[in-house]
C-alpha positions as CSV (number, residue, x, y, z in Angstrom):
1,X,27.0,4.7,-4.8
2,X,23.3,4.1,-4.5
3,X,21.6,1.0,-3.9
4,X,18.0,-0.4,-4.2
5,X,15.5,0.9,-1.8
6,X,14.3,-1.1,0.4
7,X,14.4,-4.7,0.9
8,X,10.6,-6.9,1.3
9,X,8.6,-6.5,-1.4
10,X,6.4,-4.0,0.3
11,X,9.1,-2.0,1.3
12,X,10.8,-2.1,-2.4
13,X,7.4,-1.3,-4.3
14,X,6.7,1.7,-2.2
15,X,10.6,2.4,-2.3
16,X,9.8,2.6,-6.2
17,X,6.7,4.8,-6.7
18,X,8.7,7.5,-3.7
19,X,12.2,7.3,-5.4
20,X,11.0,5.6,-9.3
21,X,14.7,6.3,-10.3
22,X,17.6,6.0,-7.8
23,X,20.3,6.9,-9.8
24,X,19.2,10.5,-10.0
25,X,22.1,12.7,-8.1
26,X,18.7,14.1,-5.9
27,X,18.4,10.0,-4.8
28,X,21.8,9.3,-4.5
29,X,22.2,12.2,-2.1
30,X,19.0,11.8,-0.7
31,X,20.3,7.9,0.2
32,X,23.3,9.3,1.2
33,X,21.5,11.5,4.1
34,X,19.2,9.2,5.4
35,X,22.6,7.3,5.6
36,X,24.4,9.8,7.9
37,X,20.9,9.4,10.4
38,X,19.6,13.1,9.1
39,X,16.2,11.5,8.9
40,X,14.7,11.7,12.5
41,X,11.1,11.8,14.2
42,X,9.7,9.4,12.0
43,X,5.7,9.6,12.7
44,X,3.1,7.3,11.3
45,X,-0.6,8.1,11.1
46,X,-3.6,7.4,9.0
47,X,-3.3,8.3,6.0
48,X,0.3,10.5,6.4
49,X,3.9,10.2,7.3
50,X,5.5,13.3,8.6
51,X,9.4,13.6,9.4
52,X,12.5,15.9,9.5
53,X,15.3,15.5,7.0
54,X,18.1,18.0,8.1
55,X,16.2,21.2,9.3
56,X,13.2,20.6,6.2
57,X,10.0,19.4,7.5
58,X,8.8,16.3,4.6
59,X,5.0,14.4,4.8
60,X,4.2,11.2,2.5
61,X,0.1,12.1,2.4
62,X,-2.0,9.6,0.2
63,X,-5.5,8.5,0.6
64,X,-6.0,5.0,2.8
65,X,-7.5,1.5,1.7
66,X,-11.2,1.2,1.7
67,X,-12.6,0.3,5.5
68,X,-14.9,-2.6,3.8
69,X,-12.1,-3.5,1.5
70,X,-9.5,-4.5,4.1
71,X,-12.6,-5.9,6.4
72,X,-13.1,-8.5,3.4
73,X,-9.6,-9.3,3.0
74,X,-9.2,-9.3,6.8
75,X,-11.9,-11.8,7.1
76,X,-10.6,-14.0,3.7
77,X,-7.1,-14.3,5.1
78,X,-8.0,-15.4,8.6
79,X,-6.3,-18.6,9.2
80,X,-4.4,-18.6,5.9
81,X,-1.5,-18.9,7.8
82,X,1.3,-15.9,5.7
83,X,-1.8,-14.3,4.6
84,X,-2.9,-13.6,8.0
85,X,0.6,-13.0,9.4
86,X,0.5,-10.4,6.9
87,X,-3.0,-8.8,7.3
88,X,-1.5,-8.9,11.3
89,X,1.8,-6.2,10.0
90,X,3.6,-9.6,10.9
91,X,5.5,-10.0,7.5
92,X,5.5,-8.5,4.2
93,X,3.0,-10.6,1.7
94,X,3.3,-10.4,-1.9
95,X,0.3,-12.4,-2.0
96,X,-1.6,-9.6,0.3
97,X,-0.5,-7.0,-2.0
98,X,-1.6,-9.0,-5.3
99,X,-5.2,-10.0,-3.5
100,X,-6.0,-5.9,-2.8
101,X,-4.5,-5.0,-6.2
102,X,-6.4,-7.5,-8.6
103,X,-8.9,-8.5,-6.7
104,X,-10.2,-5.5,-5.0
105,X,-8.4,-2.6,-7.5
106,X,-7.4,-1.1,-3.8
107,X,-3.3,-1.4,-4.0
108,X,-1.5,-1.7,-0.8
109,X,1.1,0.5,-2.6
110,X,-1.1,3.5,-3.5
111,X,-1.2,5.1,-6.7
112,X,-1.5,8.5,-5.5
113,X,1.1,10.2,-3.2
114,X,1.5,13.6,-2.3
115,X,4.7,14.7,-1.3
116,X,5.9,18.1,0.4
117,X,9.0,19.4,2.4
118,X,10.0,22.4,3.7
119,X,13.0,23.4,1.2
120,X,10.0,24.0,-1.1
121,X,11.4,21.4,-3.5
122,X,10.4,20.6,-6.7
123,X,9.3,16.6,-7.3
124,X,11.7,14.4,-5.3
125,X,14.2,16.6,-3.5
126,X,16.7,15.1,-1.2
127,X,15.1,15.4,1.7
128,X,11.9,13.5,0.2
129,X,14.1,10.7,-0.7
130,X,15.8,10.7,2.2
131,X,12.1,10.4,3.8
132,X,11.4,7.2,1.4
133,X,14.6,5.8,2.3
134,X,13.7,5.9,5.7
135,X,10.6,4.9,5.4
136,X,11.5,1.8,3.1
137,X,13.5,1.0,6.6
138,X,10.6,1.7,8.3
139,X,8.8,-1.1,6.4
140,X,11.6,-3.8,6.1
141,X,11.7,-3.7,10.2
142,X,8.2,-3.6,10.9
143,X,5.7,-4.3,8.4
144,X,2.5,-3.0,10.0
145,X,4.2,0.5,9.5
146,X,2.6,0.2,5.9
147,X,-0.7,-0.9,7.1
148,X,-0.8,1.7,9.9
149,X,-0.3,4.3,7.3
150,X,-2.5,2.8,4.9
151,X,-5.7,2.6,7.8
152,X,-5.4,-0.8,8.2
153,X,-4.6,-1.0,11.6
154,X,-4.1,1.4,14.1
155,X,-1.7,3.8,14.5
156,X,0.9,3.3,17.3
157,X,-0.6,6.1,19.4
158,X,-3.9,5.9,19.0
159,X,-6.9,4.2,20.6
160,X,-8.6,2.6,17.8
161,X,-9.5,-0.7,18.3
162,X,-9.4,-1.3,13.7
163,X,-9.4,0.8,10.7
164,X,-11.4,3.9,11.3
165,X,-15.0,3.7,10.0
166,X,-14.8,7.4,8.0
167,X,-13.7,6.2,4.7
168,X,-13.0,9.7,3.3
169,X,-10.2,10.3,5.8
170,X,-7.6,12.4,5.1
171,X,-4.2,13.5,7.0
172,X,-1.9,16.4,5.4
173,X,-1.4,17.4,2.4
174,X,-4.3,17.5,-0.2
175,X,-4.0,14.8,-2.4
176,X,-5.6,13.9,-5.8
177,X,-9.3,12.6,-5.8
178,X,-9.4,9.0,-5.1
179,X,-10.9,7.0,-8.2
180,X,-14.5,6.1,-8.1
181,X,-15.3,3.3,-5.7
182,X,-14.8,-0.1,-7.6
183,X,-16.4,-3.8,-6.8
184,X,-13.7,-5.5,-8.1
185,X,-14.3,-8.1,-11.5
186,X,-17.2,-10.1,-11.1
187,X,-15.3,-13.5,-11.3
188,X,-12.4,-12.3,-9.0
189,X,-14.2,-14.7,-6.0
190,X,-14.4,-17.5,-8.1
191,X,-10.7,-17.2,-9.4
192,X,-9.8,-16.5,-6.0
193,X,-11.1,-19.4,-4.3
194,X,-10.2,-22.3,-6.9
195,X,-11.7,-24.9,-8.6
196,X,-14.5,-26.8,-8.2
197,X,-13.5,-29.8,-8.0
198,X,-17.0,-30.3,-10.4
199,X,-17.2,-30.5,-13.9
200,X,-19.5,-29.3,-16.3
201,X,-19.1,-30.4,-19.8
202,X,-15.1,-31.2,-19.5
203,X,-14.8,-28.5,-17.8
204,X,-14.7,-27.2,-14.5
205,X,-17.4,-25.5,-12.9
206,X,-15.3,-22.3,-11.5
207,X,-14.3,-22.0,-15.2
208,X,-17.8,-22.5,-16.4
209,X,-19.0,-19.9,-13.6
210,X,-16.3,-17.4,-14.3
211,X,-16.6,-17.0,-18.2
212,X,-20.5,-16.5,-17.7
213,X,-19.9,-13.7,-14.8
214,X,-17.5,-12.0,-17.6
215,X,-20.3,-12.3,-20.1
216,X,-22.7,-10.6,-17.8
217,X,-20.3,-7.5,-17.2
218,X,-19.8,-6.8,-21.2
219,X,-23.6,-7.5,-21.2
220,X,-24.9,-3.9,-22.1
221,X,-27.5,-2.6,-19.3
């Protein structure tokens, strides 16, 4: 019988863009492996995951969050006490993955994921779900697992001190183009940090502010 992957948020969005529908007989005997401990050597670098599942060779390659991104978000969350646990890998944040999704249009959960394994599979073989399943472990017992793999922090044997400055880096697999750099809305700061506390007219001045910064970005240039 199969069961939802994963547990923490993180864990259970990821567990849905590897495995979107677990009641495939692929997932189910894909859960049922990772079960019976066929998944072993579970590595996590920048920017890849590479394990074995039975005898197949399987790597999870996407492309990692933007350096300056994370540095912003890193620097907003500092002493926001769960925000910062969760920029640390400390806990799994729906709050984290909301600020980098809508805020910064850089998901924590990418978009684009590259999958391969040494059956030759097509899509989401057994051994690839057995993979997620792990790695949806992975996640629930240490949440800096995602970030490591994302380039957010380090990975376990490496010597960075932070995410690595070379924001095209790649591990594995090719993977599809990354979409054009974004800025994020113009009126995401406001939104993000509150009222005012002011007001303008009635109305607040964050309001005020933030329907004028919308006006500007319609504003043909």
């Amino acid at each position: 019988m199969s069961s939802r992957i994963g547990r923490g948020p993180w864990a259970r969005a990821l567990g849905a863009t590897l495995v979107p529908d677990d009641a495939t007989p692929e997932a189910i005997r894909g859960e049922e492996l990772w079960r019976r401990g066929a998944v072993e050597e579970l590595r996590i670098e920048r920017g890849q995951i590479s394990t074995r599942a039975e005898e197949c060779a399987v790597t999870i390659t996407a492309p990692t969050i933007r350096p300056r991104v994370w540095d912003a978000v890193a620097s907003y969350s500092r002493n926001r006490g769960p925000l910062a646990e969760a920029v640390r890998g400390d806990l799994q944040s729906a709050q984290l993955a909301h600020l980098l999704d809508q805020d910064w249009e850089d998901p924590l959960i990418p978009e684009h994921v590259v999958t391969s394994c040494g059956c030759d599979g097509a899509g989401s073989c057994v051994h690839v779900v057995a993979a997620a399943y792990a790695l949806a472990a992975a996640v629930d017992a240490d949440p800096g697992v995602l970030l490591r793999w994302r380039g957010a922090l380090p990975s376990a044997d490496s010597d960075e001190e932070g995410a690595a400055s070379n924001e095209d880096a790649w591990r594995g697999a090719p993977v599809p183009s990354s979409a054009p750099e974004l800025r994020g809305r113009a009126e995401s700061v406001i939104k993000r940090l509150g009222p005012a506390g002011v007001r303008a007219g009635g109305t607040d001045l964050a309001d005020v502010l933030s329907t004028a910064y919308e006006a500007f970005a319609r504003k043909p240039t």
